[in-house]
C-alpha positions as CSV (number, residue, x, y, z in Angstrom):
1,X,0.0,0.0,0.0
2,X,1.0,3.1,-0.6
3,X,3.6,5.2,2.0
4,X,0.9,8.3,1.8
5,X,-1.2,6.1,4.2
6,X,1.9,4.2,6.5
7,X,4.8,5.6,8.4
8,X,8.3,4.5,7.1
9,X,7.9,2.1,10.2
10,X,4.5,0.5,9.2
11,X,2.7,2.1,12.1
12,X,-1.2,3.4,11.2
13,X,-1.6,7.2,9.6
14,X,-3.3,8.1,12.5
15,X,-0.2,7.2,14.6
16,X,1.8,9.1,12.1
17,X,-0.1,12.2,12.3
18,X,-0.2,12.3,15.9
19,X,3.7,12.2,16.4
20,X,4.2,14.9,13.4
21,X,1.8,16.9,15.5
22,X,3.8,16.2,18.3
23,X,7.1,17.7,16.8
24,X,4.9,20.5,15.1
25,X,4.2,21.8,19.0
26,X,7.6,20.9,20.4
27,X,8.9,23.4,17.8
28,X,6.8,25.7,18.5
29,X,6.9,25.3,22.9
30,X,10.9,25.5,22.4
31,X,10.6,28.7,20.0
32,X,8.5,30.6,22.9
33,X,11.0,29.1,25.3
34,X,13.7,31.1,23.5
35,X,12.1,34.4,23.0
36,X,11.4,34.2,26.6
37,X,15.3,33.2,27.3
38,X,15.9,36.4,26.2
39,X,14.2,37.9,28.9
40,X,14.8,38.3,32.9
41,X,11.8,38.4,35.4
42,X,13.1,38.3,38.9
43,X,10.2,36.2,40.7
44,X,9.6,38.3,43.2
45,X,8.3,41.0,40.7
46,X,4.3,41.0,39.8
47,X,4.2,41.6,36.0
48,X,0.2,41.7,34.8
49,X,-0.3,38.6,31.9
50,X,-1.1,42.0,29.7
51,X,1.9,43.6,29.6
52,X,4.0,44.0,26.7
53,X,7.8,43.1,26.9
54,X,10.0,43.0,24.6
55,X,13.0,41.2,23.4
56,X,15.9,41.9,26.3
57,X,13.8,43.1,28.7
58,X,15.6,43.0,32.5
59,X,13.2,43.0,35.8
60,X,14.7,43.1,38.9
61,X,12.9,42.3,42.5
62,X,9.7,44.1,43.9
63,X,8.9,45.7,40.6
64,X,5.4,46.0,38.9
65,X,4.3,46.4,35.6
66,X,0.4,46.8,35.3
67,X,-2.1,45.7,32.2
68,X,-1.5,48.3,29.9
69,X,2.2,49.0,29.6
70,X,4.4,48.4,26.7
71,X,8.2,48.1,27.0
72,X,10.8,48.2,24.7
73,X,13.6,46.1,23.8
74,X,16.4,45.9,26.3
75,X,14.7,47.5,28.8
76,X,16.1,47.4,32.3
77,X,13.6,47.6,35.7
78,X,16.0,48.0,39.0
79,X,14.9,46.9,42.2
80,X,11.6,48.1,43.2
81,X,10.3,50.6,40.3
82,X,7.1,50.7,38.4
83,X,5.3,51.2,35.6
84,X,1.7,52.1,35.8
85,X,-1.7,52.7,33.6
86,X,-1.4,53.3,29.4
87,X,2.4,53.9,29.6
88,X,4.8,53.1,26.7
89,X,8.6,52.6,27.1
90,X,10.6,52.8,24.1
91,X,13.9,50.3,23.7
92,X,16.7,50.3,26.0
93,X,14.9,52.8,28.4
94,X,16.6,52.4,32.2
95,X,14.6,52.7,35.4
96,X,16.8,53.1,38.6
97,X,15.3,51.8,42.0
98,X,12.3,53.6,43.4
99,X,11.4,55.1,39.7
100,X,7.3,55.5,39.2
101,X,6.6,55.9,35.5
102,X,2.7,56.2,35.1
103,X,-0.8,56.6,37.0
104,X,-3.8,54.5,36.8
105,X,-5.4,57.8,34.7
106,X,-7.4,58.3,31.7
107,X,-4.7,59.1,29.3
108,X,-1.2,57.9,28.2
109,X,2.2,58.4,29.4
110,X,4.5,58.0,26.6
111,X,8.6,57.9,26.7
112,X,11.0,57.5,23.4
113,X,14.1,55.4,23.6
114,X,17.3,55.6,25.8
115,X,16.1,57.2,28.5
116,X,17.5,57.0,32.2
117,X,15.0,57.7,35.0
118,X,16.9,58.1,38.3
119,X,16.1,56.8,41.7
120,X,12.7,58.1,43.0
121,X,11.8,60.1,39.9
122,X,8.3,59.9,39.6
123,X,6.6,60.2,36.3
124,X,3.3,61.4,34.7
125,X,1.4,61.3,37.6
126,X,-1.5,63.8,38.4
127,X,-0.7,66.9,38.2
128,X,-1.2,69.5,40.9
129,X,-3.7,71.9,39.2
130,X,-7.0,72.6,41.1
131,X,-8.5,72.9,36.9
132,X,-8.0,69.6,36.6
133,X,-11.5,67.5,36.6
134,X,-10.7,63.9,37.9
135,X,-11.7,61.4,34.6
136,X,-10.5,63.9,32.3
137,X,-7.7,62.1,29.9
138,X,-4.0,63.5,30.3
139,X,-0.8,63.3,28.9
140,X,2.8,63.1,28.6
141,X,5.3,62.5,26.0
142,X,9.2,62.3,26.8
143,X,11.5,62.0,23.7
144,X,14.5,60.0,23.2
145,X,17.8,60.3,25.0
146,X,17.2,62.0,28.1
147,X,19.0,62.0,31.8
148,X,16.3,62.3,34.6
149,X,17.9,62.0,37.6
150,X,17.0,61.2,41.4
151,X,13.8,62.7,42.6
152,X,12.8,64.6,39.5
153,X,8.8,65.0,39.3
154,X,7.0,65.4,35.8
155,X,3.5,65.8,35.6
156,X,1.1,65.0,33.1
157,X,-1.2,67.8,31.3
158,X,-4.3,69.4,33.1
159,X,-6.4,69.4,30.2
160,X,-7.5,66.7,27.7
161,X,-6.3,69.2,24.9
162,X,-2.9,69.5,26.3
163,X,0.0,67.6,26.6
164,X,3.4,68.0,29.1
165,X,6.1,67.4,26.5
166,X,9.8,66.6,27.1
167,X,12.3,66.7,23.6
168,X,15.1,64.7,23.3
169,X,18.6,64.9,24.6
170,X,17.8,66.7,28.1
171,X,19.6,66.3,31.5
172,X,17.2,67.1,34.3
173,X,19.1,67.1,37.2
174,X,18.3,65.6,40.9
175,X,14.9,67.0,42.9
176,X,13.8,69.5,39.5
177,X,10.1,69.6,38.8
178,X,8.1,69.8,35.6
179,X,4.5,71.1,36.2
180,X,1.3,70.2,33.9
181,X,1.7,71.7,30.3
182,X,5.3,72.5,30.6
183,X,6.8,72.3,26.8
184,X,10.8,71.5,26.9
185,X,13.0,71.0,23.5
186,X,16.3,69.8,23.2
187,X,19.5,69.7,24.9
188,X,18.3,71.8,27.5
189,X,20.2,71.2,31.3
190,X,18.2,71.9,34.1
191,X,20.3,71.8,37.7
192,X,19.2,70.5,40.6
193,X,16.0,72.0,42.3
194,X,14.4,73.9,39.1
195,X,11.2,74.2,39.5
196,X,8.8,74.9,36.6
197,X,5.2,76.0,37.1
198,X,2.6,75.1,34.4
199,X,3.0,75.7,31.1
200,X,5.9,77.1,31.2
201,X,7.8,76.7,27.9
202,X,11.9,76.2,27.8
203,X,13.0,76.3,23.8
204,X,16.4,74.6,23.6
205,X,20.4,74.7,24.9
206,X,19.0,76.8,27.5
207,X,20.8,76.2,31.0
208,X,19.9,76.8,34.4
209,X,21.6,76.8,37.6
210,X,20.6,75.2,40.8
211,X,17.5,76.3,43.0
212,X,15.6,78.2,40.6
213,X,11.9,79.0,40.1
214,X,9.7,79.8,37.4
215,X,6.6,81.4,37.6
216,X,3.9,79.8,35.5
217,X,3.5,81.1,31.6
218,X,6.6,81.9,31.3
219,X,9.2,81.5,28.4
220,X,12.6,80.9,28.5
221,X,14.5,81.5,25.2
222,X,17.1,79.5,23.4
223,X,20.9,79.2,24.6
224,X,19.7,81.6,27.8
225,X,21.0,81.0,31.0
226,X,19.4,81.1,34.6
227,X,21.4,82.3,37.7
228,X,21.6,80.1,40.7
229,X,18.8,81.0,43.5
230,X,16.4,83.5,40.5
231,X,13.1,83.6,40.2
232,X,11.6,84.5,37.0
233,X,8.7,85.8,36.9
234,X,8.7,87.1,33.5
235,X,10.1,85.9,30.0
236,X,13.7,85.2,29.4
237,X,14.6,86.2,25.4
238,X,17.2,84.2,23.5
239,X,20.8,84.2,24.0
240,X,21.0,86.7,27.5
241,X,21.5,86.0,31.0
242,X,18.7,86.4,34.3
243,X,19.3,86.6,37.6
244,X,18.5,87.5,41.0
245,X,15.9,87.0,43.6
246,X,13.9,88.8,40.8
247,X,15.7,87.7,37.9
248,X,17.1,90.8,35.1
249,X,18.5,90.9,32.3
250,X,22.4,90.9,32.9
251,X,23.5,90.8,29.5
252,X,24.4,88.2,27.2
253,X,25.6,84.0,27.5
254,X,28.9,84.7,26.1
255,X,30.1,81.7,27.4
256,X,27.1,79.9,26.4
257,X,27.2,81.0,22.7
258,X,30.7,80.2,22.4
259,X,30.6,76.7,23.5
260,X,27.6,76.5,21.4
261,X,29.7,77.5,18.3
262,X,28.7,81.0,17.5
263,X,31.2,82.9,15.2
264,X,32.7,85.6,16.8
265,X,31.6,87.9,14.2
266,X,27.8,86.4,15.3
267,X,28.8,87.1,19.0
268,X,29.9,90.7,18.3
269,X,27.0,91.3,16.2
270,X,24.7,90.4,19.1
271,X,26.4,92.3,21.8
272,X,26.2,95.3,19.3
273,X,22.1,95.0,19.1
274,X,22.1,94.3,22.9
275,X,23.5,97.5,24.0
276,X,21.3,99.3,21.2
277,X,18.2,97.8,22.7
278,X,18.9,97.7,26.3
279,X,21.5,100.4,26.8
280,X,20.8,103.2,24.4
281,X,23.3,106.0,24.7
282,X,20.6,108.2,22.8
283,X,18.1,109.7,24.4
284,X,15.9,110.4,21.5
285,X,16.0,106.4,20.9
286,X,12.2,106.2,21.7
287,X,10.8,103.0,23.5
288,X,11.7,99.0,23.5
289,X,9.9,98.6,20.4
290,X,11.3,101.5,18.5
291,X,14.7,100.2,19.6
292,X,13.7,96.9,18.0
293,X,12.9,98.4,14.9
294,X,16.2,100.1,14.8
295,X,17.8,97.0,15.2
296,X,16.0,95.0,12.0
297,X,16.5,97.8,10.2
298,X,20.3,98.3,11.1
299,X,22.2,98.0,7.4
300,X,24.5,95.8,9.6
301,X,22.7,94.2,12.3
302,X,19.7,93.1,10.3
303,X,21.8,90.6,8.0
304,X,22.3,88.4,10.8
305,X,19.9,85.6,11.3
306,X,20.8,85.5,14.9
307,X,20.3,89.2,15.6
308,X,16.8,88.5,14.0
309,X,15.9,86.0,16.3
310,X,16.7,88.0,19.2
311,X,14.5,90.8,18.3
312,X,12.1,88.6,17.3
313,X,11.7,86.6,20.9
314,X,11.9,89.8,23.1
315,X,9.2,91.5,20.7
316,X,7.1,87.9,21.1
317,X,7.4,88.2,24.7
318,X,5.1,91.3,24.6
319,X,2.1,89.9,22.8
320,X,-1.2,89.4,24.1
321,X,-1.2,86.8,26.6
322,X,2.4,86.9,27.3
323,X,4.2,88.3,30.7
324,X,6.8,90.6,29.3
325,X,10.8,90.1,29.4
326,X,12.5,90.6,32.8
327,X,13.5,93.5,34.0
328,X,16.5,95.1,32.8
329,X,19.3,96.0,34.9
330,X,21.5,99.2,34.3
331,X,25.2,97.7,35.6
332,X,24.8,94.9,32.7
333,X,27.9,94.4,31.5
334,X,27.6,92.0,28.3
């Protein structure tokens, strides 16, 4: 009789089947077993049957990862941190012991890849505004490539229609604070203690020192620096320097710029439309904004694109809805 109907051994086709069945499973059962060899799971660690892993992912003890989250590849949990409600880890994103990354919310918590979350730092949680109506849906999106260090806080938005947003490339420093709303490019630094009300918006390469404030609805420009101990209570243009218990204008971030690789020809340029604007040696100059005109239309000063820009964000900072630049202060040196 035919072979299609025996086994090479003369056993029944039903006998046959079975044991091809058999090895059809077995590949499969020791293909799941390898994925899963690629992954670490400490046993002491509750990880909901939901939850999305991938490939590499590392759990250490007394962590939890709830229904809806979604890691990565090569992700690594250290002892005792968490990830909580809609929250989605890119790949190789780190979480050091203690780290909360999402709330049981309406909503979504969303981080890019490469991202380190210090000890403690606690993550699109509620945030602290009394607008916020408990059911509403918020958010928060973190980009790629970011340092958050120990005991930062970032809140998600107050508003359905909002968002908190974090770019890429940022180091937040230990015990800093990032309010609802609060919109943050790239390769900012933010030193230890800086604390942003909501919706404060920080463009990018901007710098601050330790122990700052920032009053909510603020703006803080590109490549500007913050002095140690300020509050700002007012906007911060591009490219100058704040400080003080009321932070002023102190002239520009030379140093900043530099190491940022402005030209010297765009540095001097920039000094040049500073003084016009802030320290006019005419007293027939007229007001801020006649100074700004002065400025663009400067046969010089105008050609540069950085000069531009300058004008541009101080003269923004006066618009409708907007709290003004801080205060200038007459002993500026820039």
């Amino acid at each position: 009789m035919s072979s299609l109907f025996f086994s090479s051994s003369r056993r029944p086709l039903s006998v046959a089947l079975r044991r091809f069945s058999l090895c059809r499973f077995s590949s499969i059962v020791t293909y799941a077993t390898e994925e899963e060899k690629s992954r670490f799971i400490h046993p002491s660690s509750v990880v909901h049957p939901n939850a999305i892993l991938g490939e590499g992912v590392s759990i250490g003890p007394f962590c939890t990862i709830g229904p809806f989250a979604k890691l990565g590849r090569a992700c690594q949990l250290y002892p005792g941190s968490h990830i909580f409600g809609n929250t989605e880890l890119g790949d190789r994103c780190i979480l050091m012991t203690g780290a909360v990354i999402g709330d049981d919310l309406p909503g979504q918590t969303v981080v890019g890849r490469n991202n380190v979350f210090g000890h403690h730092a606690v993550i699109g949680v509620k945030c602290q505004d009394m607008k916020y109506k408990f059911g509403n849906e918020c958010f928060l999106e973190i980009g790629d490539n970011n340092e958050i260090r120990e005991h930062v806080s970032i809140h998600r938005s107050s508003i359905p229609s909002d968002k908190t947003v974090i770019g890429d490339n940022n180091l937040i420093m230990g015990s800093c604070h990032i309010a609802h709303d609060c919109k943050m490019g790239n390769n900012n630094i933010l030193a230890n203690s800086t604390l942003l009300a909501g919706h404060v918006v920080v463009e990018d390469y901007a710098h601050t020192a330790g122990g700052i404030v920032v009053h909510q609805f603020c703006r803080i420009g590109s490549y500007s620096f913050i002095g140690g101990g300020s509050v700002v209570s007012q906007d911060v243009p591009k490219y100058i320097i704040v400080s003080g218990e009321r932070a002023e204008l102190r002239g520009l971030n030379l140093e900043g710029l530099r190491r940022r690789g402005f030209s010297a020809v765009e540095i001097k340029s920039l000094r040049a439309a500073y003084r016009k604007i802030f320290m006019p040696t005419d007293t027939s100059s007229g007001n801020i904004e006649d100074r700004l005109s002065q400025v663009e239309q400067h046969e010089d000063l105008g050609l540069f694109p950085a000069v531009s820009s300058m004008v541009q964000s101080i003269r923004d900072s006066f618009a409708e809805n907007r709290r003004g630049i801080c205060k200038f202060r007459s002993w500026s040196g820039s």
